[in-house]
PyMOL Python script that loads the backbone (N, CA, C, O; Angstrom):
from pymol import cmd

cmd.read_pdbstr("""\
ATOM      1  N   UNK A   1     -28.831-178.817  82.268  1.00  0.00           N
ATOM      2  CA  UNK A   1     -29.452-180.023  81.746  1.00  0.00           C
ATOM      3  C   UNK A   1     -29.467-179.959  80.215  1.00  0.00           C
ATOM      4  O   UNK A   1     -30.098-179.161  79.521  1.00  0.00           O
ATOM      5  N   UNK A   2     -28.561-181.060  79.772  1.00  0.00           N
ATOM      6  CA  UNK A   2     -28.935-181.288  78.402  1.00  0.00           C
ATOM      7  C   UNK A   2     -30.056-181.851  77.469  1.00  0.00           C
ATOM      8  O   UNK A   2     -30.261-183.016  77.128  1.00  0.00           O
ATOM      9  N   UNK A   3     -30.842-180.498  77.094  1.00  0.00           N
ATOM     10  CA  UNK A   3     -32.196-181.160  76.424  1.00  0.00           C
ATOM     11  C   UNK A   3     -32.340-182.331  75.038  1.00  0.00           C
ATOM     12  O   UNK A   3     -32.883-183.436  74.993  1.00  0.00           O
ATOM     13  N   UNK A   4     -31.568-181.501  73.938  1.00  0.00           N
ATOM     14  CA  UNK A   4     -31.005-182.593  72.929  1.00  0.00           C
ATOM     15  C   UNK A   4     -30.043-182.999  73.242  1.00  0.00           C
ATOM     16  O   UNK A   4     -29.097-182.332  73.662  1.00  0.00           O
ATOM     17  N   UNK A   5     -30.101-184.777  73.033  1.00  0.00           N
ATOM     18  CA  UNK A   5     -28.454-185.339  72.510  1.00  0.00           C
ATOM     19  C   UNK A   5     -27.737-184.347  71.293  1.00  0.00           C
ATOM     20  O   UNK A   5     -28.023-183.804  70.226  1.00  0.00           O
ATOM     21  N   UNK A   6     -26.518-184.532  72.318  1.00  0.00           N
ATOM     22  CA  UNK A   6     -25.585-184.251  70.623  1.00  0.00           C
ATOM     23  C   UNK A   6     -25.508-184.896  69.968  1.00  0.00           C
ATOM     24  O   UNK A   6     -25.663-186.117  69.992  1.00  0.00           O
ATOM     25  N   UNK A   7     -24.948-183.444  68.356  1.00  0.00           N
ATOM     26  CA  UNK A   7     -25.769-184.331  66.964  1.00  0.00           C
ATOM     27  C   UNK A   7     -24.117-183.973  66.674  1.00  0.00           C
ATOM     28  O   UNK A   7     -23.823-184.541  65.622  1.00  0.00           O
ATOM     29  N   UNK A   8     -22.967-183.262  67.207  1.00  0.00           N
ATOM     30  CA  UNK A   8     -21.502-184.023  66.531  1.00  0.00           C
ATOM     31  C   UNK A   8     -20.623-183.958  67.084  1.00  0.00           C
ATOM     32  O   UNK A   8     -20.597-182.879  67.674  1.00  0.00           O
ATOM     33  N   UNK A   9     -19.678-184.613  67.292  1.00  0.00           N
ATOM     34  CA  UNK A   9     -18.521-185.033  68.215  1.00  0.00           C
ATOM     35  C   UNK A   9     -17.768-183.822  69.227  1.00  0.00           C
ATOM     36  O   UNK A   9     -17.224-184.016  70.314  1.00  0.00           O
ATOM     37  N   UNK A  10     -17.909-182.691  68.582  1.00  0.00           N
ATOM     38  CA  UNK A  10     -17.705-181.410  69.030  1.00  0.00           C
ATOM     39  C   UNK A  10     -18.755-181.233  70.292  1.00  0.00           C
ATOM     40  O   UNK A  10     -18.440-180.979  71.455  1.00  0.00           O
ATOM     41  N   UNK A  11     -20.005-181.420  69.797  1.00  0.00           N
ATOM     42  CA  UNK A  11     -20.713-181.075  70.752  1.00  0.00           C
ATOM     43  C   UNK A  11     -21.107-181.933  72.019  1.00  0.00           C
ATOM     44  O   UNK A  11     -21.664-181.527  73.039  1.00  0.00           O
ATOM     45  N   UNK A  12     -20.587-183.529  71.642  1.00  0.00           N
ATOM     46  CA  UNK A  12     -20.722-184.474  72.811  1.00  0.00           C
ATOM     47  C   UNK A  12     -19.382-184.123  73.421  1.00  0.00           C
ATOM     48  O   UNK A  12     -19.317-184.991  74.291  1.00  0.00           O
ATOM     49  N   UNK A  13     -18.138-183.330  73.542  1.00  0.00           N
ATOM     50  CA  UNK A  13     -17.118-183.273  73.803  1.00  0.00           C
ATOM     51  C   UNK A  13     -17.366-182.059  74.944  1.00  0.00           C
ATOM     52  O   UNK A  13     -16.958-181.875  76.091  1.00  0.00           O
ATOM     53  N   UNK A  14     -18.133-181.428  74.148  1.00  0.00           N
ATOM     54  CA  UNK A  14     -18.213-180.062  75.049  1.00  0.00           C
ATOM     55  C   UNK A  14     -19.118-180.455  76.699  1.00  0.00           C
ATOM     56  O   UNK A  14     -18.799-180.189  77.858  1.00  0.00           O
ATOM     57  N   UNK A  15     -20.527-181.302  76.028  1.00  0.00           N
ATOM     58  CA  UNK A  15     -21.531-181.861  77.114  1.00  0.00           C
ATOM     59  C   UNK A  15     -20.841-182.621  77.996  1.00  0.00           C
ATOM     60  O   UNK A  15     -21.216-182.724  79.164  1.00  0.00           O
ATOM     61  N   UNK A  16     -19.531-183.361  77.430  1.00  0.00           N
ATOM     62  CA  UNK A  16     -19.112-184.316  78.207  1.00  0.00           C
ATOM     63  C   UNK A  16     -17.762-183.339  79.571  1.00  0.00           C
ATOM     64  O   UNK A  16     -17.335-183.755  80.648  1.00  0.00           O
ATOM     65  N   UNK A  17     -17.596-182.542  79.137  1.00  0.00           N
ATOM     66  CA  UNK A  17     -16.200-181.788  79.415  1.00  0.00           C
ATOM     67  C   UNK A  17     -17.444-180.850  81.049  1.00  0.00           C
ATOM     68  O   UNK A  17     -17.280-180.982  82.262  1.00  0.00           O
ATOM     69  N   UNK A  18     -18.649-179.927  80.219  1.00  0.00           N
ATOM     70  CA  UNK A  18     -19.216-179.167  81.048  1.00  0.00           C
ATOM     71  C   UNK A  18     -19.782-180.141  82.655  1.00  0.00           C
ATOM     72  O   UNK A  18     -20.104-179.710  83.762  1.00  0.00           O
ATOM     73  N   UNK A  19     -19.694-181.653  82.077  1.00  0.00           N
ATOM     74  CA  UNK A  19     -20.819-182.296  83.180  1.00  0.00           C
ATOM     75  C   UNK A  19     -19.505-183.260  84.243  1.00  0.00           C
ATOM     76  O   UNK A  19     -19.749-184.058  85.149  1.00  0.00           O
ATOM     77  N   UNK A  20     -18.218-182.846  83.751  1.00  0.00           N
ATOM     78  CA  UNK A  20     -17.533-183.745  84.528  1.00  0.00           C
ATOM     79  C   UNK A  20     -17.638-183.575  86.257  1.00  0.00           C
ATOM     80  O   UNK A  20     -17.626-182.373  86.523  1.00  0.00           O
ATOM     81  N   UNK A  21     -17.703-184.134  87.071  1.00  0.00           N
ATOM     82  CA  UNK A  21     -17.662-184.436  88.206  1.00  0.00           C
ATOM     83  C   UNK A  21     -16.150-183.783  89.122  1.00  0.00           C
ATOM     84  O   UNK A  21     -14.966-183.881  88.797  1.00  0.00           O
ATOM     85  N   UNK A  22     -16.759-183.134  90.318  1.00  0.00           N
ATOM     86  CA  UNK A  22     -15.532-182.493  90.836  1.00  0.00           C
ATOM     87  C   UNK A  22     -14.187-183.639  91.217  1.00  0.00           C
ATOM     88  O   UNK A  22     -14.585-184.798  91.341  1.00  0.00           O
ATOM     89  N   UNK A  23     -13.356-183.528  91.323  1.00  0.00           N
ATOM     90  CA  UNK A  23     -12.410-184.065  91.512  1.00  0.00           C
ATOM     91  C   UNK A  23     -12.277-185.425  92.641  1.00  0.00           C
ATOM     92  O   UNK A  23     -11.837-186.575  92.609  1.00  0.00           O
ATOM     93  N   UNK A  24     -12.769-184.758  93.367  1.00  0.00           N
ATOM     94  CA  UNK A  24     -12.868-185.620  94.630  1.00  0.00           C
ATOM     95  C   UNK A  24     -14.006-186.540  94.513  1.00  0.00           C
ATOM     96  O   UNK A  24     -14.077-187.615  95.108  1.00  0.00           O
ATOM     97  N   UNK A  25     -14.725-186.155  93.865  1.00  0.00           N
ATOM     98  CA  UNK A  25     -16.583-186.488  93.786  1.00  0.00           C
ATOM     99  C   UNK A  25     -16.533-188.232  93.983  1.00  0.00           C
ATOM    100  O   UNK A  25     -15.488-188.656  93.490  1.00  0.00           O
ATOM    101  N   UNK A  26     -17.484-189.460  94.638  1.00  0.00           N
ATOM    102  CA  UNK A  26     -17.544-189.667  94.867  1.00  0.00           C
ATOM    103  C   UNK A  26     -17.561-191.201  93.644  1.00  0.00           C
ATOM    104  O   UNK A  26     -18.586-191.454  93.012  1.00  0.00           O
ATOM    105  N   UNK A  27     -16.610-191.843  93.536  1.00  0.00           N
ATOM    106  CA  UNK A  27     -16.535-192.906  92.679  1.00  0.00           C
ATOM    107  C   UNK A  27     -17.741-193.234  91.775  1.00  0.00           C
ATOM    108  O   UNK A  27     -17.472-193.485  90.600  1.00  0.00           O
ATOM    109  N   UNK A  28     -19.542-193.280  92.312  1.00  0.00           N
ATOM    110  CA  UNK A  28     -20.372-193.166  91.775  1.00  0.00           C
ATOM    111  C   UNK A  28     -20.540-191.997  90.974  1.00  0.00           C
ATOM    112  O   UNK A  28     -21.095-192.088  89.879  1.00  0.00           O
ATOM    113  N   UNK A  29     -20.079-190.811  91.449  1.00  0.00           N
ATOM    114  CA  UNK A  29     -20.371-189.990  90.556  1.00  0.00           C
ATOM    115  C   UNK A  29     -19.498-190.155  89.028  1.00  0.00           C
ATOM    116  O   UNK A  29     -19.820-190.112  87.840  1.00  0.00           O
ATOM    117  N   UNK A  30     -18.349-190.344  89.720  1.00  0.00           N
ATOM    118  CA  UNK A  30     -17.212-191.051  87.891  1.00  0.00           C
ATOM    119  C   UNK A  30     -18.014-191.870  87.179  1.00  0.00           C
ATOM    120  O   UNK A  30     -18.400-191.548  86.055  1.00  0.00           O
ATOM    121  N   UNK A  31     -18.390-193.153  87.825  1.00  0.00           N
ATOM    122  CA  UNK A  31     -19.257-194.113  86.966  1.00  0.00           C
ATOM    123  C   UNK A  31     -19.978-193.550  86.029  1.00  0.00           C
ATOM    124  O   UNK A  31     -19.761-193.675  84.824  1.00  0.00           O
ATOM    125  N   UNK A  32     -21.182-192.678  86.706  1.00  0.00           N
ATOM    126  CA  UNK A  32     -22.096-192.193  86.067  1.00  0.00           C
ATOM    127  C   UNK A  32     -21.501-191.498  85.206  1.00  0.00           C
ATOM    128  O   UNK A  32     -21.875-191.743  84.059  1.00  0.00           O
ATOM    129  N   UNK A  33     -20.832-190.837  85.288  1.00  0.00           N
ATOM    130  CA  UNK A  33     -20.020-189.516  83.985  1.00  0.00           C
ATOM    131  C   UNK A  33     -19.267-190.295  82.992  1.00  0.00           C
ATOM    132  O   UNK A  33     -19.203-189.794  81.870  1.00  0.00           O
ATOM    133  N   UNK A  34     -18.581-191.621  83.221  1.00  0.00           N
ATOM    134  CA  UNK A  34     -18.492-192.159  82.302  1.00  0.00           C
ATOM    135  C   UNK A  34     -19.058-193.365  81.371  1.00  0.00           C
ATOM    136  O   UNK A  34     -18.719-193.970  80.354  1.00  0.00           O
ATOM    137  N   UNK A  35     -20.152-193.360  82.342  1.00  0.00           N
ATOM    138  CA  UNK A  35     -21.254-194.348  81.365  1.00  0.00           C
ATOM    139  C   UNK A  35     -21.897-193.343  80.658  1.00  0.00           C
ATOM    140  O   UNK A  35     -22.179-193.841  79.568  1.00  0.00           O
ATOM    141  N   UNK A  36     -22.287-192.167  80.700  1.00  0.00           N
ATOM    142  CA  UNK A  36     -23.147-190.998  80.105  1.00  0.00           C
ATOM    143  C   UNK A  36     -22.263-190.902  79.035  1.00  0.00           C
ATOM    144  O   UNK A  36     -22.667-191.367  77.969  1.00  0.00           O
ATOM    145  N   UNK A  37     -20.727-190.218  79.080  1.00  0.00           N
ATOM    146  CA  UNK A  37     -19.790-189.932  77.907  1.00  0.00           C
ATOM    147  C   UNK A  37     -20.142-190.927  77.164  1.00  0.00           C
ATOM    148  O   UNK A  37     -20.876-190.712  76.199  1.00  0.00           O
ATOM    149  N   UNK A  38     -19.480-192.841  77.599  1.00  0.00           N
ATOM    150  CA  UNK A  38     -19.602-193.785  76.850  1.00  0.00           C
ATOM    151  C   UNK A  38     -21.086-193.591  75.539  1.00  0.00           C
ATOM    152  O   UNK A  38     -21.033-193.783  74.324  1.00  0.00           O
ATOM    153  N   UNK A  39     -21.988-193.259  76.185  1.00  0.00           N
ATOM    154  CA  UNK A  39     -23.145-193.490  75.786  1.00  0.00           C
ATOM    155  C   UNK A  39     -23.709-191.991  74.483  1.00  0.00           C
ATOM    156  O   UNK A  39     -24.281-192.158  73.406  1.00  0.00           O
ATOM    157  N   UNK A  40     -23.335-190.829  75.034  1.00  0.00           N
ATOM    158  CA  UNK A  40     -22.932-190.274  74.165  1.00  0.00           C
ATOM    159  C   UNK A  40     -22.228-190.183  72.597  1.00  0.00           C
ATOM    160  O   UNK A  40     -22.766-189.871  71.535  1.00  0.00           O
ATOM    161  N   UNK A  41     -20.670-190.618  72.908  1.00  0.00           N
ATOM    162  CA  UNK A  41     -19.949-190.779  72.103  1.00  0.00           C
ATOM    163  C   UNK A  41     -20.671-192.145  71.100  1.00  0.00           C
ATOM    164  O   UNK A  41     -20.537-192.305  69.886  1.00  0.00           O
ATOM    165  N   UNK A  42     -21.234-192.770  71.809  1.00  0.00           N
ATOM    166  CA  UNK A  42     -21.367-193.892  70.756  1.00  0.00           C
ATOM    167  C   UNK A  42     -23.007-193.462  69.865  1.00  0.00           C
ATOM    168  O   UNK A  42     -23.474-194.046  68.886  1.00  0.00           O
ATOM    169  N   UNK A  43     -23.535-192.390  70.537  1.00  0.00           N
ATOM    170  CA  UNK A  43     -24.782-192.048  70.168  1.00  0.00           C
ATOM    171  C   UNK A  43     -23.926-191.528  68.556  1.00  0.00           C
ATOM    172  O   UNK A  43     -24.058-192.190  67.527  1.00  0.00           O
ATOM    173  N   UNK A  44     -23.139-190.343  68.627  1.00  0.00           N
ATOM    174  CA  UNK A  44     -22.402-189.493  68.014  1.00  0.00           C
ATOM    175  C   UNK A  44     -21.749-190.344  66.908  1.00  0.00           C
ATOM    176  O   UNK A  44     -21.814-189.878  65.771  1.00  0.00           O
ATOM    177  N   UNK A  45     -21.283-191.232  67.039  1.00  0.00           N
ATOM    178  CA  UNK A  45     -20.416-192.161  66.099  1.00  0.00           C
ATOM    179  C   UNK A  45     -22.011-192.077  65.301  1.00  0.00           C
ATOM    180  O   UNK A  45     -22.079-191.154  64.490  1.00  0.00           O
ATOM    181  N   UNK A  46     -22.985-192.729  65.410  1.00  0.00           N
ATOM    182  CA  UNK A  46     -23.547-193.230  64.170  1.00  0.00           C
ATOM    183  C   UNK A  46     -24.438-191.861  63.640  1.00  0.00           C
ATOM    184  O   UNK A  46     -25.418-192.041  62.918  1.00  0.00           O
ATOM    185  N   UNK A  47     -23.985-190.355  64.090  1.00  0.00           N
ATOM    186  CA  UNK A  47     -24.897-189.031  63.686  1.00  0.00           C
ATOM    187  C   UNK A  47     -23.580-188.410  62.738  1.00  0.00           C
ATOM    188  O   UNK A  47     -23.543-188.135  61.538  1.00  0.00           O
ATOM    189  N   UNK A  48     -22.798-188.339  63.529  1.00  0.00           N
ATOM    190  CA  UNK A  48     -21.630-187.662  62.543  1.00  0.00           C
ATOM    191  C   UNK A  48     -20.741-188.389  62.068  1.00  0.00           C
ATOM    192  O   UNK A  48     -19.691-188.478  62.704  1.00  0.00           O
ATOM    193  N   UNK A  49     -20.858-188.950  61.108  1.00  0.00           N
ATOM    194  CA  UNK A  49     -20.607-189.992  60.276  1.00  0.00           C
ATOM    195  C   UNK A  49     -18.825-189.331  59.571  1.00  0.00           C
ATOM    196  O   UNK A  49     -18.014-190.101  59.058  1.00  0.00           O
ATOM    197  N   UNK A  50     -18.625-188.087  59.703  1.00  0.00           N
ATOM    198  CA  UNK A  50     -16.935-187.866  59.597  1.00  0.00           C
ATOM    199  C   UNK A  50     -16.518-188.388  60.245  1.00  0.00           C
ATOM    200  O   UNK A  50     -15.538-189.094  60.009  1.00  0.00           O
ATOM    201  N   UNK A  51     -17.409-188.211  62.035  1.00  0.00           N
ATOM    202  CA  UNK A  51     -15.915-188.618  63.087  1.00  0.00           C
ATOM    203  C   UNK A  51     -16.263-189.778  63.672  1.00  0.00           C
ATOM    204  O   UNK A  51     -16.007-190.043  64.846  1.00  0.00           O
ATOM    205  N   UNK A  52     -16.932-190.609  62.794  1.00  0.00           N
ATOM    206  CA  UNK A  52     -17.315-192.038  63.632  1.00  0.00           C
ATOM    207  C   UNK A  52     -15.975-192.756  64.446  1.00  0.00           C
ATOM    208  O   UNK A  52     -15.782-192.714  65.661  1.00  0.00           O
ATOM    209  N   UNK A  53     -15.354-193.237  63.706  1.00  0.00           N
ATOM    210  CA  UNK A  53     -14.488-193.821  63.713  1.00  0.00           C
ATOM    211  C   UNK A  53     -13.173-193.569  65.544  1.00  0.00           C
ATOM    212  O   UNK A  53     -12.578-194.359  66.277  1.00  0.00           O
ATOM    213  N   UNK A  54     -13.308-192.231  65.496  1.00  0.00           N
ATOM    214  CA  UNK A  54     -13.164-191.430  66.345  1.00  0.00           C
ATOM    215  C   UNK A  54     -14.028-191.212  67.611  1.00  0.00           C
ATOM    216  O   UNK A  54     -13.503-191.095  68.718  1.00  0.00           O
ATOM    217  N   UNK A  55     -15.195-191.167  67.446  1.00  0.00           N
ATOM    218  CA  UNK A  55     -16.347-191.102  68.039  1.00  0.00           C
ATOM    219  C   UNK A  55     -16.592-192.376  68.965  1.00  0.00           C
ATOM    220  O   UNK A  55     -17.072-192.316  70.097  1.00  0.00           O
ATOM    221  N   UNK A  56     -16.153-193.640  68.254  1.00  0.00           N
ATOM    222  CA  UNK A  56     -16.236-194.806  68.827  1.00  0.00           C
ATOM    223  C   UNK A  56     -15.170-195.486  69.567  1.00  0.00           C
ATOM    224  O   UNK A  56     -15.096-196.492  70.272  1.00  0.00           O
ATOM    225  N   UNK A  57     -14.322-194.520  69.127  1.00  0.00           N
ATOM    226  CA  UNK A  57     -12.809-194.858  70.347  1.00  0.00           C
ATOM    227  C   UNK A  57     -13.542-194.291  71.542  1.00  0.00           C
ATOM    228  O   UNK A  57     -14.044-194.977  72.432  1.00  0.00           O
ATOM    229  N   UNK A  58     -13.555-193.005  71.475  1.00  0.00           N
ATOM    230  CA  UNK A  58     -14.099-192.110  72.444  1.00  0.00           C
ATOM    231  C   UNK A  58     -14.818-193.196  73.607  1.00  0.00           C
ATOM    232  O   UNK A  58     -14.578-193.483  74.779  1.00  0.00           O
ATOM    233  N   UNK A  59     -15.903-193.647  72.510  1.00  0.00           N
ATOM    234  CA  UNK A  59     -16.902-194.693  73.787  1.00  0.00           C
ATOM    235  C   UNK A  59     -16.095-195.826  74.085  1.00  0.00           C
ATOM    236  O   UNK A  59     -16.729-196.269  75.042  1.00  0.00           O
ATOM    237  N   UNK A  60     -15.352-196.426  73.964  1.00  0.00           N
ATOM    238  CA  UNK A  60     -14.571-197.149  74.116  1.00  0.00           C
ATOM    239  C   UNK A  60     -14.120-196.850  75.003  1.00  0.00           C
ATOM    240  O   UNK A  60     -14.500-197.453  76.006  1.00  0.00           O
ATOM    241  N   UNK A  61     -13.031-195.734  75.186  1.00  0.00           N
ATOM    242  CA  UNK A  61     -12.309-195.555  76.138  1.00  0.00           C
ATOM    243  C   UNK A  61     -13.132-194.906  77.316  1.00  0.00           C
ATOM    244  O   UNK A  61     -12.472-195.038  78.346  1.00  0.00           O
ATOM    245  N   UNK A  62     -14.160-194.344  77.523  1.00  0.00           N
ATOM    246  CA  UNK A  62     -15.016-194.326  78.280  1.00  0.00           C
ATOM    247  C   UNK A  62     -15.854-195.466  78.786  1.00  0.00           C
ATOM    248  O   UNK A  62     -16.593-195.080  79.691  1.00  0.00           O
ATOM    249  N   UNK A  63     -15.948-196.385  78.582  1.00  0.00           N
ATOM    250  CA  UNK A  63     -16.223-197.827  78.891  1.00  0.00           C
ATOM    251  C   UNK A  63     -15.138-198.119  79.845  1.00  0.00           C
ATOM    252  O   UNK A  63     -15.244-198.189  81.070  1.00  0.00           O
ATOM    253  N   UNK A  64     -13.812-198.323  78.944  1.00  0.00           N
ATOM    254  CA  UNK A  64     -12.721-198.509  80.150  1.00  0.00           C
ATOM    255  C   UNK A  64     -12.872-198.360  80.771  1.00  0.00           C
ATOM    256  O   UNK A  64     -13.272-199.156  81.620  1.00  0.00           O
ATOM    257  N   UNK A  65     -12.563-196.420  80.991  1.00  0.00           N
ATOM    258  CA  UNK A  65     -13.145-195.826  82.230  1.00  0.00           C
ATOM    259  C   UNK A  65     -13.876-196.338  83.289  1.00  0.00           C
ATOM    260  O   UNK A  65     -13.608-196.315  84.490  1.00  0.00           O
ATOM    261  N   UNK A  66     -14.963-196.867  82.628  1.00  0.00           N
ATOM    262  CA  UNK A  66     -15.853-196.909  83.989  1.00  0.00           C
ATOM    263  C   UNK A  66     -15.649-198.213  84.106  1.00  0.00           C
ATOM    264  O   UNK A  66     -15.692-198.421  85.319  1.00  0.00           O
ATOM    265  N   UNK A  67     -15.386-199.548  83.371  1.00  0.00           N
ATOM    266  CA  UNK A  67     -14.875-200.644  84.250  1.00  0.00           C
ATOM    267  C   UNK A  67     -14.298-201.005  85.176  1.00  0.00           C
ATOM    268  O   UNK A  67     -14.461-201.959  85.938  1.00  0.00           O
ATOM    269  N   UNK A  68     -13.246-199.840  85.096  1.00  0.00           N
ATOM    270  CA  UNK A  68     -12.197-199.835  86.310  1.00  0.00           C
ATOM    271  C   UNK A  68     -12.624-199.224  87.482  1.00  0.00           C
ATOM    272  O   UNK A  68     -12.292-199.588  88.610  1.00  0.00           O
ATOM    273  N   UNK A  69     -13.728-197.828  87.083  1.00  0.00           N
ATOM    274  CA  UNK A  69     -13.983-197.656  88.510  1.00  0.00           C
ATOM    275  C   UNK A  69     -14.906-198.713  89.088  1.00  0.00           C
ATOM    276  O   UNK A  69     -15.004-198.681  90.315  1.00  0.00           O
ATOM    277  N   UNK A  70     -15.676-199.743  88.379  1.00  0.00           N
ATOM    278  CA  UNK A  70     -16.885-200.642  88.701  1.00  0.00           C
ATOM    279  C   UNK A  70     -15.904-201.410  89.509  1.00  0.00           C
ATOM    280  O   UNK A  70     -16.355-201.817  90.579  1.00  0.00           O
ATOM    281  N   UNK A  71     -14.276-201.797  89.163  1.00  0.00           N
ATOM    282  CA  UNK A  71     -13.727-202.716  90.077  1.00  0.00           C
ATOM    283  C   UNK A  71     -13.413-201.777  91.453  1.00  0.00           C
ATOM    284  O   UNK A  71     -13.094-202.420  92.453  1.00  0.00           O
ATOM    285  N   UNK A  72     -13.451-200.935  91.523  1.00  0.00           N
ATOM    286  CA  UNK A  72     -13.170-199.872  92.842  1.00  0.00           C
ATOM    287  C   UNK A  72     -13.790-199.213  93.936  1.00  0.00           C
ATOM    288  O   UNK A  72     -13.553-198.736  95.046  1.00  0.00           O
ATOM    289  N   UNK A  73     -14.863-199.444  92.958  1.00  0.00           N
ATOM    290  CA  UNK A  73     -16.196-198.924  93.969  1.00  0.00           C
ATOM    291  C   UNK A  73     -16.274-199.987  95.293  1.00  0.00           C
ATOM    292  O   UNK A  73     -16.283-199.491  96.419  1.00  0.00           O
ATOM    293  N   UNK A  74     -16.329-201.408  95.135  1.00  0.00           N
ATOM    294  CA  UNK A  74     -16.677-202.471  96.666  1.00  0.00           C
ATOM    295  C   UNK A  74     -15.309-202.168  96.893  1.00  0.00           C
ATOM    296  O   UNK A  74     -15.399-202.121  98.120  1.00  0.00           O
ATOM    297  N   UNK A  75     -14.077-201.918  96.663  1.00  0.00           N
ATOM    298  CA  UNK A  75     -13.212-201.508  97.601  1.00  0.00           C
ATOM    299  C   UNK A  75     -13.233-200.395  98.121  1.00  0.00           C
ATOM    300  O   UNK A  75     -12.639-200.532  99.190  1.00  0.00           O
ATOM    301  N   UNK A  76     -13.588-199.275  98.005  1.00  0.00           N
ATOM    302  CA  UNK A  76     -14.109-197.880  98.411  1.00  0.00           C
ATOM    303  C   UNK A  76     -14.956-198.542  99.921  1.00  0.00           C
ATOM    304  O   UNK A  76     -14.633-198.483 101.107  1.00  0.00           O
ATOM    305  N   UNK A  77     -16.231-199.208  99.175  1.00  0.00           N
ATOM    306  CA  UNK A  77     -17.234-199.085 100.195  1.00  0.00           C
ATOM    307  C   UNK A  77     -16.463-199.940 101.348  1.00  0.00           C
ATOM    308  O   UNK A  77     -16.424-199.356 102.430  1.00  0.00           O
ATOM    309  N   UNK A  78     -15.771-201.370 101.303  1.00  0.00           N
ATOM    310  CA  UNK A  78     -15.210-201.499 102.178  1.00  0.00           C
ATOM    311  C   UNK A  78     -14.692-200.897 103.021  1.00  0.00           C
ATOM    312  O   UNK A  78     -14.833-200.924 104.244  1.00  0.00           O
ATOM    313  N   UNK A  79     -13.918-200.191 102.221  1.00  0.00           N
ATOM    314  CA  UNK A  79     -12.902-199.023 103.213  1.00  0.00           C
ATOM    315  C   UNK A  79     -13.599-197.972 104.354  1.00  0.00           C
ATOM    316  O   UNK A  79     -13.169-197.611 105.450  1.00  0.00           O
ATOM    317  N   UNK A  80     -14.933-197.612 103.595  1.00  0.00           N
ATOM    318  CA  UNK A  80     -15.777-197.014 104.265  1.00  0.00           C
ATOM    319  C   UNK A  80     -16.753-197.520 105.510  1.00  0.00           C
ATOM    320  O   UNK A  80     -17.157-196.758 106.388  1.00  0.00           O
ATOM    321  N   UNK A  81     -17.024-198.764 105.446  1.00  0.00           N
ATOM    322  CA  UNK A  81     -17.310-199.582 106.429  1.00  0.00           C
ATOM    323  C   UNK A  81     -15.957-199.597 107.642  1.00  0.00           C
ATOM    324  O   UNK A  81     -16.086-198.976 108.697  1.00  0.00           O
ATOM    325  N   UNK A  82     -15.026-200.173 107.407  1.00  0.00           N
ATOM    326  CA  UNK A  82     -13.989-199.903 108.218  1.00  0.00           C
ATOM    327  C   UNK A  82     -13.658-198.979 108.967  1.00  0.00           C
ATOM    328  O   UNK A  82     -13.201-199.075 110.106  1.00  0.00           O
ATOM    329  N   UNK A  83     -13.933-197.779 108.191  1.00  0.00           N
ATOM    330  CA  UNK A  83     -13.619-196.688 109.315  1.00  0.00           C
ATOM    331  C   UNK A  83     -14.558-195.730 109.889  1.00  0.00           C
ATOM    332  O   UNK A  83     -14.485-194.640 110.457  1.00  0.00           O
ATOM    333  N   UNK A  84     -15.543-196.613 109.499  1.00  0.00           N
ATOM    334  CA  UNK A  84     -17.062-196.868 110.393  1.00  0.00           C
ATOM    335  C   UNK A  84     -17.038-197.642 111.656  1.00  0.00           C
ATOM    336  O   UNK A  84     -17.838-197.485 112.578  1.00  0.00           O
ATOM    337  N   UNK A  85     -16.452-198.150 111.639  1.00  0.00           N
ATOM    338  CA  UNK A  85     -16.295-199.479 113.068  1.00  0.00           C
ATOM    339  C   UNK A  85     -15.676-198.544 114.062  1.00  0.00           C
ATOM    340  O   UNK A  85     -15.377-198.948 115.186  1.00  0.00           O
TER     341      UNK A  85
END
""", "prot")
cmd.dss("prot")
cmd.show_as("cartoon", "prot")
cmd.util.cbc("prot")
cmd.orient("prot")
C-alpha cells in the first residue's frame, strides 16, 4: 500500500509498474490500474515540474487505456452471462 502519492515521475512509474494487475486479471481490475496510473501521472505532472509535459502524456495515455477497456467490460459481462445459460 502506497502511503504518499508520488512526488516524481520516477516514482509514479515505479508505483504504477509494482501495482499492475496479473495478466489475466479481470477487465475491472485493468480499469482500476489504469484510472489509478491516469490519476497519478497527472498528480506528478503538476509536482515535478521537469517532467510535466511527459507526465501528462503518461495520463493521457492511461485514460486511453481505460476507455477502451470501459468499452469491453458489457461485452465481457455479456459473454459471461452466455455461458451461464
Amino acid at each position: 500500500m502506497q502511503l504518499d502519492p508520488p512526488q516524481t515521475l520516477a516514482d509514479a512509474q515505479h508505483v504504477v509498474a509494482s501495482s499492475r494487475p496479473r495478466q489475466k486479471a479481470p477487465l475491472s481490475e485493468w480499469l482500476a490500474y489504469h484510472q489509478r496510473a491516469a490519476a497519478y501521472y497527472a498528480e506528478v505532472a503538476e509536482i515535478d515540474r521537469g517532467h510535466h509535459h511527459e507526465a501528462l502524456a503518461m495520463a493521457e495515455e492511461q485514460r486511453q487505456f481505460a476507455m477502451k477497456i470501459k468499452t469491453q467490460i458489457p461485452a465481457q459481462r455479456l459473454a459471461g452471462e452466455e455461458e451461464a445459460r
